[in-house]
C-alpha positions as CSV (number, residue, x, y, z in Angstrom):
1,X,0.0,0.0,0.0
2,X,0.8,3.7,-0.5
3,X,-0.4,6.9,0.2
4,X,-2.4,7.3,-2.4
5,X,-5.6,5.4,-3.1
6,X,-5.1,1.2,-4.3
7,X,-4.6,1.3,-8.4
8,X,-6.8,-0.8,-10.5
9,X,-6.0,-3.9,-11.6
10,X,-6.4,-5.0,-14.3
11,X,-5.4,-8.6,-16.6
12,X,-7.1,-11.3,-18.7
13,X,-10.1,-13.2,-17.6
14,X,-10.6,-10.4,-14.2
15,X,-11.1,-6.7,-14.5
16,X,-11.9,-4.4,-11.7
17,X,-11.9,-0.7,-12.3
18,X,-11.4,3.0,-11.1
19,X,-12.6,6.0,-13.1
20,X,-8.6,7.0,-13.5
21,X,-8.1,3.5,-14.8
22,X,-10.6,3.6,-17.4
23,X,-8.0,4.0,-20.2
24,X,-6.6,0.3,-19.0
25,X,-9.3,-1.4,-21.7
26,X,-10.7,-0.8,-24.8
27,X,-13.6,0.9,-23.9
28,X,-17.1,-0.2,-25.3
29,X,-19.2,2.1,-27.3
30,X,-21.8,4.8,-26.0
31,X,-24.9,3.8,-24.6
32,X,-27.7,3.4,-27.4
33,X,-30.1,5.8,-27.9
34,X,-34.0,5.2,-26.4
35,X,-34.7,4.7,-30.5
36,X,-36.8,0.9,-30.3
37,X,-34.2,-2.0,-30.8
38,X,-35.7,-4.9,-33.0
39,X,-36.4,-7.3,-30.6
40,X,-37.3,-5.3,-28.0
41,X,-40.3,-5.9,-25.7
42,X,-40.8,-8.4,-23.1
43,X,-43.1,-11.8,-22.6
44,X,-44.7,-13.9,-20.1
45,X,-43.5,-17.5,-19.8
46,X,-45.6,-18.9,-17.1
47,X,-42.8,-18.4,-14.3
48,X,-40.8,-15.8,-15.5
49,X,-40.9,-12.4,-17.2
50,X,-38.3,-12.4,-20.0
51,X,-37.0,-9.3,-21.0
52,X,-35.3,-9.0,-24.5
53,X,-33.1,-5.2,-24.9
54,X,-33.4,-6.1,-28.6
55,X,-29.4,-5.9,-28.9
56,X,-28.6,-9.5,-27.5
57,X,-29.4,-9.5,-23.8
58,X,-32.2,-11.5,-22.9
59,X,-33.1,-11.6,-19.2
60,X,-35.9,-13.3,-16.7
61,X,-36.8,-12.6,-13.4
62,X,-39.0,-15.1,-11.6
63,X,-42.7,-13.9,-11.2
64,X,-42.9,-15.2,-7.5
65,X,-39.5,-14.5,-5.9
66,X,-38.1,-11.5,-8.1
67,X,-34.8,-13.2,-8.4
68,X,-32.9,-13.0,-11.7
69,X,-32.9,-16.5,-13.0
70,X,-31.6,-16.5,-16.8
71,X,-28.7,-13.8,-18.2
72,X,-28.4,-14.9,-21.6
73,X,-26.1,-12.2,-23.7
74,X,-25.9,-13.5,-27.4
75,X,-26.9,-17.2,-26.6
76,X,-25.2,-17.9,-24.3
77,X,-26.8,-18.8,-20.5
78,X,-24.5,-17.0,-17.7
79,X,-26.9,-17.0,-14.6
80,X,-26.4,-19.6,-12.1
81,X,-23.9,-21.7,-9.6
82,X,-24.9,-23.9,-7.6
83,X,-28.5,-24.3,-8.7
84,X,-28.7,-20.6,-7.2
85,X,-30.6,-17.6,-8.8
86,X,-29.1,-14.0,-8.8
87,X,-31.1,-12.0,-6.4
88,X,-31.1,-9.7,-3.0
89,X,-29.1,-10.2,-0.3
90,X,-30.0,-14.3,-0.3
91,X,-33.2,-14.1,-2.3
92,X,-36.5,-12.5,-0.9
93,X,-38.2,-15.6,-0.7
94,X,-42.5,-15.2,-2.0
95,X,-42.8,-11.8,-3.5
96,X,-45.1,-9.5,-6.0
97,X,-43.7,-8.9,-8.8
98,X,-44.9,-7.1,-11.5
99,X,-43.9,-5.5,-15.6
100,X,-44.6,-1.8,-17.0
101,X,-43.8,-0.5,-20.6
102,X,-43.1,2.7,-21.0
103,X,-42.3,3.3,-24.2
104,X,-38.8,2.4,-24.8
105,X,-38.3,1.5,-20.6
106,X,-39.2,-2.1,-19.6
107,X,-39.5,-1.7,-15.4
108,X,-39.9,-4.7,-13.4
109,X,-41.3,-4.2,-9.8
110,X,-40.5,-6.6,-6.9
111,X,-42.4,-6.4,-3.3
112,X,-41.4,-8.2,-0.5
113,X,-42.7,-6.6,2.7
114,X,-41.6,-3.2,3.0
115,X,-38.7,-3.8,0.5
116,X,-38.9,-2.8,-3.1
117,X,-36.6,-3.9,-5.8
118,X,-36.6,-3.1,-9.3
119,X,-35.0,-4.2,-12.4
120,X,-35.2,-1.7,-15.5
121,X,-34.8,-2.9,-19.6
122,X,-33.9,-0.1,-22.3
123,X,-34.4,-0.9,-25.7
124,X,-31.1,-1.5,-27.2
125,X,-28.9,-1.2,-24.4
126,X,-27.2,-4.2,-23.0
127,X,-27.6,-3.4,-19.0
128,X,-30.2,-3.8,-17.2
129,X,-30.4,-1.2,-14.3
130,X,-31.6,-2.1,-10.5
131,X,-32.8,0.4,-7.6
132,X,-33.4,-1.2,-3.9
133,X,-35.4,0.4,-1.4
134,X,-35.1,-1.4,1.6
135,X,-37.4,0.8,4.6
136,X,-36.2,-1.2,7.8
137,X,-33.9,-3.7,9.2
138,X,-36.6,-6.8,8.2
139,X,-34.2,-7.6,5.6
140,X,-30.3,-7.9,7.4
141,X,-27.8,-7.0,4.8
142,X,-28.4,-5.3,1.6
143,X,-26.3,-6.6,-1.1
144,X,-27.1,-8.0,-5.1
145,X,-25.2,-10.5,-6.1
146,X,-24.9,-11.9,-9.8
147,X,-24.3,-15.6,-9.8
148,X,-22.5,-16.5,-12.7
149,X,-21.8,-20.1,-14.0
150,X,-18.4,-21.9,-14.1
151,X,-16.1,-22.3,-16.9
152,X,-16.9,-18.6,-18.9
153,X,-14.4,-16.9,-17.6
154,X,-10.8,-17.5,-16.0
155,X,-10.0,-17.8,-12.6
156,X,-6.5,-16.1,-12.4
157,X,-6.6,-13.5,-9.7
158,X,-4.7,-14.3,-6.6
159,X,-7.1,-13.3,-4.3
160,X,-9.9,-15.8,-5.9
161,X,-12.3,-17.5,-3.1
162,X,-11.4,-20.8,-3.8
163,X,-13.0,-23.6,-2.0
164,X,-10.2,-26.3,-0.3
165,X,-11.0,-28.6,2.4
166,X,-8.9,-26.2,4.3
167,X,-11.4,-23.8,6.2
168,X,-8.8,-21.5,9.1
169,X,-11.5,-18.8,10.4
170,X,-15.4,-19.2,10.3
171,X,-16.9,-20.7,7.1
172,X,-15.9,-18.3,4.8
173,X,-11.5,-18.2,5.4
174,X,-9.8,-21.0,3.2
175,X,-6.3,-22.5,2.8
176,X,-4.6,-23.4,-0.6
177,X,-2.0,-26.7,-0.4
178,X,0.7,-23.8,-0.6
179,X,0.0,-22.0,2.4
180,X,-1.4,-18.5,0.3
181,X,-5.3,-18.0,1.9
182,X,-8.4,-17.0,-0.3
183,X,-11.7,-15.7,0.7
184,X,-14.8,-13.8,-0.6
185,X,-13.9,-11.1,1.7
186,X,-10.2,-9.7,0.2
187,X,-11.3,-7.3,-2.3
188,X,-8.4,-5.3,-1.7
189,X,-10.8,-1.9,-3.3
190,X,-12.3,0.7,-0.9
191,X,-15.1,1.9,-2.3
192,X,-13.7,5.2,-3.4
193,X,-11.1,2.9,-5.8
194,X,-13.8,1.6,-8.9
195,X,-16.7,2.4,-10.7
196,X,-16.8,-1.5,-11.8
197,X,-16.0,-5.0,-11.1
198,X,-16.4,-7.9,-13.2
199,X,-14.7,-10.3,-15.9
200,X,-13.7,-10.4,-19.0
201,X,-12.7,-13.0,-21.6
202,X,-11.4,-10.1,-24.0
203,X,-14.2,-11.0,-26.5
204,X,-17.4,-10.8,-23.7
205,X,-17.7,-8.5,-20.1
206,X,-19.7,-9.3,-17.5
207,X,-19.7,-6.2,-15.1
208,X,-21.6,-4.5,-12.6
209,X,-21.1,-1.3,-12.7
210,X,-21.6,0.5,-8.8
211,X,-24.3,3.0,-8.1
212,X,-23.0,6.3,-5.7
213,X,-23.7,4.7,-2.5
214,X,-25.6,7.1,-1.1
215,X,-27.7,4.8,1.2
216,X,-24.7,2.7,1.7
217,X,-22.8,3.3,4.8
218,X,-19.2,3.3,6.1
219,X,-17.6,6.1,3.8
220,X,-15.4,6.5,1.0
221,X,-12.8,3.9,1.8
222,X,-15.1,1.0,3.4
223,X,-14.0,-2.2,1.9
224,X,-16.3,-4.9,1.5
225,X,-17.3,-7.9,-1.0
226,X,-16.5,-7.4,-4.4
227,X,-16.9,-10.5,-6.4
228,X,-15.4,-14.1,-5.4
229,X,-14.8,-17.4,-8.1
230,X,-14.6,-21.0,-7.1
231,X,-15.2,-24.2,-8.4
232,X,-18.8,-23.7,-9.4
233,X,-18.8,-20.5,-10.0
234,X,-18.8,-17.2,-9.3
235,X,-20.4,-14.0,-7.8
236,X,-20.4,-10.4,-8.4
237,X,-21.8,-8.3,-5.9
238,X,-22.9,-4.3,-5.4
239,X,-22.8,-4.3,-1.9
240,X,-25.4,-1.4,-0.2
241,X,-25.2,-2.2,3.4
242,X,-23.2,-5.2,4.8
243,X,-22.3,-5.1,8.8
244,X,-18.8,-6.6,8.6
245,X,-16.6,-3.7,9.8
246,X,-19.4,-1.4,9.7
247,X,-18.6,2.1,11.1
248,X,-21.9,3.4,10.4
249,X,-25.3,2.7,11.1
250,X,-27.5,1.7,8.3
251,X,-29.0,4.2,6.2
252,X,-32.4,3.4,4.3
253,X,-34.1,4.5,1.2
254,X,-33.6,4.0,-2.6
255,X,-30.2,2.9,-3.7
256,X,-28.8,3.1,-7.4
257,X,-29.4,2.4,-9.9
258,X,-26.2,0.3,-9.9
259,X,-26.2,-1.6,-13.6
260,X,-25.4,-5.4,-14.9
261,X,-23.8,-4.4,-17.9
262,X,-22.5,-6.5,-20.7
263,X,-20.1,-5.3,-23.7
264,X,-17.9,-7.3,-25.8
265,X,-15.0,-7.7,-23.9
266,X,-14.3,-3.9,-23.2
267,X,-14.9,-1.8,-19.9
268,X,-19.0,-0.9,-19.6
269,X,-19.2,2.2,-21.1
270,X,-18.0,5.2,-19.1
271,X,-21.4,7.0,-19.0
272,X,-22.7,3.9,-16.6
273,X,-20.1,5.5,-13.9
274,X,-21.2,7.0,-11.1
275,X,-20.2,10.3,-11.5
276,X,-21.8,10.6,-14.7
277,X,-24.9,8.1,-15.0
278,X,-27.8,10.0,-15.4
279,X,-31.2,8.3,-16.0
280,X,-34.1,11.1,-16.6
281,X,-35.7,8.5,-18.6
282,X,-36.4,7.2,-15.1
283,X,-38.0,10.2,-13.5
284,X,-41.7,9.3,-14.1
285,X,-41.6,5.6,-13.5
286,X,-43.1,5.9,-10.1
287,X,-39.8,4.1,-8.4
288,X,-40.4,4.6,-4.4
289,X,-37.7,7.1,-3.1
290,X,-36.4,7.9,-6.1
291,X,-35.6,11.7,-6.7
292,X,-34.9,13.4,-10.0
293,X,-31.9,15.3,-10.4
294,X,-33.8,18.3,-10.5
295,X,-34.4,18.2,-6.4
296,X,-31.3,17.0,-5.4
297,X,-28.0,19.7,-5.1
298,X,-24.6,20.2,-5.2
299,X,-21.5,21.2,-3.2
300,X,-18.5,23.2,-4.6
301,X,-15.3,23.7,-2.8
302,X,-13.1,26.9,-4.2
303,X,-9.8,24.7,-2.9
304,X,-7.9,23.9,0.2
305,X,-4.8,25.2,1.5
306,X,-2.8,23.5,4.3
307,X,-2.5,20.4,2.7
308,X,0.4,17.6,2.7
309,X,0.6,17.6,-1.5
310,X,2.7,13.9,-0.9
311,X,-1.3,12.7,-0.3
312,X,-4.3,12.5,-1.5
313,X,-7.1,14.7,-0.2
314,X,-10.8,13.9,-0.1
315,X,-14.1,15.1,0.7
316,X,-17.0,13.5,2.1
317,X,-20.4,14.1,3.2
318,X,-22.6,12.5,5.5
319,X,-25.8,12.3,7.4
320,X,-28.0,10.0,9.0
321,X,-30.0,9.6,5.6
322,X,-26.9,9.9,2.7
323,X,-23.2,10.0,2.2
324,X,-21.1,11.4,-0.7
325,X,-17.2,12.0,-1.7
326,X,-15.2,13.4,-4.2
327,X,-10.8,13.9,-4.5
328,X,-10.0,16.6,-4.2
329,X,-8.2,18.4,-7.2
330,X,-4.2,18.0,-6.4
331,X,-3.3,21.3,-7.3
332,X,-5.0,23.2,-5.1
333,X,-7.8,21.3,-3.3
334,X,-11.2,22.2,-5.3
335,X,-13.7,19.7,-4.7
336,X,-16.9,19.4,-6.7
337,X,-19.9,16.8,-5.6
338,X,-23.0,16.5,-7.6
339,X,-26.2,14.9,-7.1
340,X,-26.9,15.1,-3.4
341,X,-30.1,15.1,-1.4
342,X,-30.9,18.3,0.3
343,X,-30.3,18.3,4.2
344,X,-27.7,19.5,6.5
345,X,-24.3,17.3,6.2
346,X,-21.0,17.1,7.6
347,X,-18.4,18.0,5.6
348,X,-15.3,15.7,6.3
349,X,-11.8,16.9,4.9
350,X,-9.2,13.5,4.6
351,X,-5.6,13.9,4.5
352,X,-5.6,9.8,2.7
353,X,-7.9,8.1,5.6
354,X,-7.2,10.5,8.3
355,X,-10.1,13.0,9.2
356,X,-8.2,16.7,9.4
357,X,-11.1,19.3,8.9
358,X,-14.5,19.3,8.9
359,X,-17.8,21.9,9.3
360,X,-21.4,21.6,8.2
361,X,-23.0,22.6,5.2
362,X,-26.8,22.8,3.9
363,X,-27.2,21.0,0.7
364,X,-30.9,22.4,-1.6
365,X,-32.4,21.0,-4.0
366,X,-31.2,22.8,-7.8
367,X,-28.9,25.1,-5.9
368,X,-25.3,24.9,-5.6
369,X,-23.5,25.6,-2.0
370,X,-20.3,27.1,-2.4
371,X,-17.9,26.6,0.1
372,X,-15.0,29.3,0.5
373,X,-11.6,28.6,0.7
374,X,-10.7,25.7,3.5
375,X,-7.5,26.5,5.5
376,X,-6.6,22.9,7.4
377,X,-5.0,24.4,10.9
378,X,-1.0,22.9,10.9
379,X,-2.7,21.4,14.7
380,X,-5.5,19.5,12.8
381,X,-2.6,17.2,11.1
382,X,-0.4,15.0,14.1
383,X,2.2,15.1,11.3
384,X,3.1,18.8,11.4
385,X,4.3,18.4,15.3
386,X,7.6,18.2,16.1
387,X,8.8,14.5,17.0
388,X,12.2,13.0,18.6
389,X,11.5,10.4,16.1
390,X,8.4,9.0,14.4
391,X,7.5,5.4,13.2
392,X,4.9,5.3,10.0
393,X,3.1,9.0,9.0
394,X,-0.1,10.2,10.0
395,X,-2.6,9.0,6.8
396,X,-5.0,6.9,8.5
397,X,-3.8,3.6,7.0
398,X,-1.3,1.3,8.1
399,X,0.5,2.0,4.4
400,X,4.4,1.2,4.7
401,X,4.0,-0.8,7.8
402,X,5.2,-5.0,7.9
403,X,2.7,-6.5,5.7
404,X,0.0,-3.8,5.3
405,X,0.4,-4.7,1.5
406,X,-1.2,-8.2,2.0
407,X,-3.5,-7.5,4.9
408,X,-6.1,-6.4,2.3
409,X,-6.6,-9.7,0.2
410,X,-4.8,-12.3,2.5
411,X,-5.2,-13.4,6.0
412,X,-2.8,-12.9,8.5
413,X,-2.0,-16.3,8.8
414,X,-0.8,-16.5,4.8
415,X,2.3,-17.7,3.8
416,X,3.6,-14.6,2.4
417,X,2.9,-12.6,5.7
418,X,6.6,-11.4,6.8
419,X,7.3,-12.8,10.2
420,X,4.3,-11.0,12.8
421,X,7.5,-10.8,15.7
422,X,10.6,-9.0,15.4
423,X,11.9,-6.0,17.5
424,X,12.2,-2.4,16.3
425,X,15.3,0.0,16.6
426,X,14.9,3.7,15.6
427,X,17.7,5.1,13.5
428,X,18.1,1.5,11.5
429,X,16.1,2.9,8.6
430,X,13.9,0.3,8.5
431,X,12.0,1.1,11.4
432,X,8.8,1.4,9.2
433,X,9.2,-2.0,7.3
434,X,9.9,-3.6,10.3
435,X,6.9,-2.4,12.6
436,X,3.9,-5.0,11.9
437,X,0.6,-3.0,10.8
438,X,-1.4,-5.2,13.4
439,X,-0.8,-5.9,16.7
440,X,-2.5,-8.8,18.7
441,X,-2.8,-9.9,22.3
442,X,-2.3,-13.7,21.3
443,X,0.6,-13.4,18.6
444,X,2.8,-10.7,18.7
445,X,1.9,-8.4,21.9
446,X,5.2,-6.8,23.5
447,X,6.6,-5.5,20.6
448,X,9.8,-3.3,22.0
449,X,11.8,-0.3,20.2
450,X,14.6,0.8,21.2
451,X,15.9,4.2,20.7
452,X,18.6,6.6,22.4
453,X,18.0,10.3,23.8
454,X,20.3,13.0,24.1
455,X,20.7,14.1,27.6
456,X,18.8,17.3,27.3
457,X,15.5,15.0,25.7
458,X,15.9,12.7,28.5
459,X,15.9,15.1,31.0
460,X,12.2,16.2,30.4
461,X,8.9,14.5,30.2
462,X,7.9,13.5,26.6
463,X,4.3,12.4,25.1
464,X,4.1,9.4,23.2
465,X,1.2,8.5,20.9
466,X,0.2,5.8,18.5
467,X,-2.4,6.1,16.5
468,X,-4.4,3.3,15.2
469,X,-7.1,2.9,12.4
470,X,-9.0,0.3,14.0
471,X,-9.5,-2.5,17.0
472,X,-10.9,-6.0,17.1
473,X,-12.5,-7.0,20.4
474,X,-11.3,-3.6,22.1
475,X,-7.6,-4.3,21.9
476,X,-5.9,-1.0,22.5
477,X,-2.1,-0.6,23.2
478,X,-0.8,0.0,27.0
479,X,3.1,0.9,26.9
480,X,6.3,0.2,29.5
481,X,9.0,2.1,29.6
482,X,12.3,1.0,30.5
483,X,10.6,-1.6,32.4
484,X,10.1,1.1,35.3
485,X,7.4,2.8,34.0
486,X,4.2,1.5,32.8
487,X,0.9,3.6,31.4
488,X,-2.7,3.3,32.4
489,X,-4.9,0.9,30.3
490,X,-6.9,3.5,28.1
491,X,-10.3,3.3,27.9
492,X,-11.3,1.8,24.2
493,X,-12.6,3.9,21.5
494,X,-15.9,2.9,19.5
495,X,-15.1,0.5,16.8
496,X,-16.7,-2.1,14.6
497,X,-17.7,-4.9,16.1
498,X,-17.0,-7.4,14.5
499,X,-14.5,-8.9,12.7
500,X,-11.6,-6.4,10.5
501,X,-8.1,-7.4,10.6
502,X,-8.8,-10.8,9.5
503,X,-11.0,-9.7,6.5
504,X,-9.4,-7.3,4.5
505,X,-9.9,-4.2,6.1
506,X,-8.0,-1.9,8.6
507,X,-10.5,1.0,8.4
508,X,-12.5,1.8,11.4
509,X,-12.5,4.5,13.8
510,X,-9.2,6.7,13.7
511,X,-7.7,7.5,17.2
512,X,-4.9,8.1,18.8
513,X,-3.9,7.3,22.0
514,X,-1.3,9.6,24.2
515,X,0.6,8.9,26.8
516,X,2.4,11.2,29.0
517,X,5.6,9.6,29.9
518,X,7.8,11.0,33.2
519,X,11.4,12.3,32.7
520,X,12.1,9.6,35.6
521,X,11.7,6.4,33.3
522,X,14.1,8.0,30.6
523,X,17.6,6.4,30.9
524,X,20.5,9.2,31.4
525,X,23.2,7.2,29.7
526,X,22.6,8.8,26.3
527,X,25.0,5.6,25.3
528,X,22.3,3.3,26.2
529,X,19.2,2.0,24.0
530,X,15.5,3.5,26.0
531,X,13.3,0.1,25.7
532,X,9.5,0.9,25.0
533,X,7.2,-2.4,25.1
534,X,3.8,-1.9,23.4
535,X,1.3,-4.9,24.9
536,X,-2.3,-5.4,23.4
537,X,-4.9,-5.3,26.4
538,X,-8.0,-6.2,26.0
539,X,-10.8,-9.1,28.4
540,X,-12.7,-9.9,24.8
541,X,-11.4,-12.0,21.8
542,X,-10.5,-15.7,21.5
543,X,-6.8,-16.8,20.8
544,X,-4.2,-16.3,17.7
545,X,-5.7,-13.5,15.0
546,X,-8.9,-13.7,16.6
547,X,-7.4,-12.7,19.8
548,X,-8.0,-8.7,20.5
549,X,-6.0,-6.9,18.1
550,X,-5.5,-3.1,16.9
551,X,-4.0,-2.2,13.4
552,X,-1.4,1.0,13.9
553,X,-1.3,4.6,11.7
554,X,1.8,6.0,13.2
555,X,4.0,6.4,16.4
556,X,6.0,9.4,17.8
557,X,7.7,10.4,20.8
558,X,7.1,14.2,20.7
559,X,10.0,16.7,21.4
């Protein structure tokens, strides 16, 4: 990992994809116009309504369950694995469903309690567009995921969830023969990093292309299910609210569209992206919760000055009922976001992950907020203050530390994971590399470091901190000095709680913890090391990587 946001990756047979990235592969053409494809129009085959865009996608969803159960793009069937439909969350189970023409628009309207669904046809397009509205917590997750069958495309990415009789964490954690680990959960994207995720065979896509996540929760950089392959076959999934490292509390309403989108064999077609998907043709179809572009708003920052250039900066906003982000510009911070529902927000300036500004703005419908100038106070950023020496940099991620490279598509236990142990000594210049980005109770707690003062620095009190992105089962870090003195056990701050470390993700709750540390456990013999031990406490967690762990941001002993 770096300071700046994961790249896109790109190769045969697997494609997942940022809006910078877009230039990786051919892209297809623009969308079709509304003009009626031959073909078009829909029928009624007892079970299913089959939908047919006129331009080689012909599509079914089940009259009783609204699940999708037949993706057929130019003959050939790509729905299905493991005698399993494409659907919500696990499928809805007994539903209404029911078809409307309007003109050129085939919608398709699933009810199940007080969820809606909706799956939307244009003639000679190859997508087909979905909206959820979920209303409550009836149904628990929120997530769609297209089930496609084995054997169309390959299975090459080294993060695949392949299924071995190896299973090392819940159900969902495998094993290879080689020691490397797989599982559904290693994306390695945040959601900030791609507009897209699918496959391609370099003559056929299969993508879904994400909707702006307003509804969904946990931010710009949540990480969460992507897509996974195995044996018989594989899922891709537009995740809208999934608990697993969940910052946020669930936000409800209509979410998307977010598109299934075939092409042959090129990137979906730039206009599906989120920033730039615009779907008037959808204004009078009577979707619940959806709102026209022409009542929601937009935000425009004029720049931002006190930024650290060596990162990325973004902008997010949030509220109980939306969220929204957008970079901003490198050259001198002006942020533009589009789209939003009116309401108050908090506006949240990141230096990479780490929250440095924020303020509140009021967002109305057809109007455009304009936000002067942002100067970042040199206090709001832990980097601008004056250290003795300093481990890692203040960017909210773990980025640089001992395996934070794998930590987002392997788990710890992988054979490629450097060694979780090993001491650190400032002044080596590898004190960053050497520092592991996770720290547990049960396999590596005590780290020490070891670093000399001058006799004037030892000769006054000094605060340490350590900031952390995130904790599993409260783990926080309680220090020793010199093996005289020893800190308080801090109180834990709010994280997820459930599993993170394990499951690709180090983002939580930023904090930092401080600790004021006497000149009377500083060693005067400025030949000799000063020993710092940093032990994981924590009564909650189970043993090894399940055992209560923290993942780390930085460390500095301030002048």
């Amino acid at each position: 990992m770096s300071g700046s946001p994961d790249s896109a990756v790109t190769r045969r047979g697997f494609v997942v994809g940022a809006a910078a990235a877009a230039g990786s592969v051919a892209l297809a053409g623009p969308l079709a116009t509304a003009a009626s494809a031959a073909g078009f129009g829909w029928s009624d085959d007892g079970s299913n309504y089959v939908v047919d865009t006129g331009a080689g996608l012909v599509f079914k969803v089940s009259k009783t369950t609204g699940d999708l159960t037949s993706l057929a793009y130019k003959g050939t069937e790509y729905q299905g694995y493991g005698g399993k439909n494409s659907h919500i969350e696990s499928g809805l189970g007994s539903s209404t469903v029911t078809l409307a023409q309007s003109g050129s628009t085939i919608l398709i309207s699933v009810t199940h309690g007080t969820l809606r669904h909706y799956y939307a046809a244009r003639s000679g397009e190859n997508n087909v567009y979905l909206w959820t509205n979920k209303a409550d917590s009836s149904v628990s997750a929120t997530r769609y995921i297209v089930r496609v069958r084995a054997g169309l495309f390959l299975n090459d990415q080294p993060d695949s969830y392949t299924y071995t009789t190896s299973t090392i964490e819940a159900s969902d954690m495998f094993a290879k023969s080689d020691g490397q680990t797989r599982s559904k959960h290693y994306s390695k994207l945040r959601a900030i990093d791609y507009d897209y995720i699918g496959w391609t065979t370099g003559s056929v896509g299969l993508w879904i292309v994400r909707s702006n996540h307003e509804k969904a929760s946990g931010g710009p950089f949540y990480r969460s299910l992507l897509r996974h392959q195995s044996a018989d076959g594989g899922g891709l999934y537009e995740i809208l609210y999934y608990g697993e490292n969940q910052t946020e509390d669930e936000r409800y309403g209509l979410q998307g569209p977010y598109v299934i989108a075939f092409t042959d064999g090129g990137a979906p077609s730039s206009a599906l992206y989120h920033g730039t998907l615009t779907t008037p043709w959808a204004d009078s179809l009577g979707i619940a919760g959806y709102v026209p572009d022409s009542g929601r708003g937009r935000v425009a920052g004029v720049g931002i000055t006190g930024r650290d250039t060596a990162y990325p900066y973004t902008v997010g906003l949030a509220n109980g009922a939306a969220q929204y982000w957008a970079a901003a510009r490198a050259s001198d911070g002006y942020f533009s976001v589009s789209r939003i529902l009116p309401g108050v927000y908090t506006l949240t300036v990141y230096k990479g992950e780490l929250a440095v500004y924020s303020t509140q703005v009021t967002v109305s419908a057809g109007a455009t907020t304009t936000v002067n100038t942002i100067a970042i106070p040199s206090s709001n950023d832990p980097s601008t203050a004056t250290a003795i020496w300093r481990i890692g940099d203040w960017n909210g991620t773990p980025s640089g530390f001992k395996n934070a490279d794998l930590m987002t598509y392997a788990h710890p236990s992988d054979v490629r994971a450097a060694s979780w142990t090993g001491n650190v000594v400032i002044g080596s210049g590898a004190e960053r590399s050497a520092f592991p980005c996770y720290l547990w109770k049960d396999v590596n707690s005590g780290l020490l470091v070891y670093f000399r003062l001058t006799a004037a620095q030892a000769a006054a009190a000094h605060t340490l901190r350590i900031g952390v992105t995130t904790a599993y089962a409260n783990g926080r870090p309680q220090i020793t000095v010199n093996d005289t003195w020893t800190s308080a056990i801090p109180a834990p701050p709010t994280q997820p709680s459930t599993r993170s470390l394990t499951v690709g993700s180090y983002r939580g709750n930023n904090h930092t913890f401080t600790y004021s540390v006497p000149a009377s456990a500083w060693r005067t013999d400025t030949g000799q090391y000063n020993v710092l031990k940093i032990n994981v406490v924590s009564g909650s967690g189970t043993t090894g990587y399940l055992s209560a762990g923290t993942a780390i941001d930085a460390i500095d002993l301030l002048a």
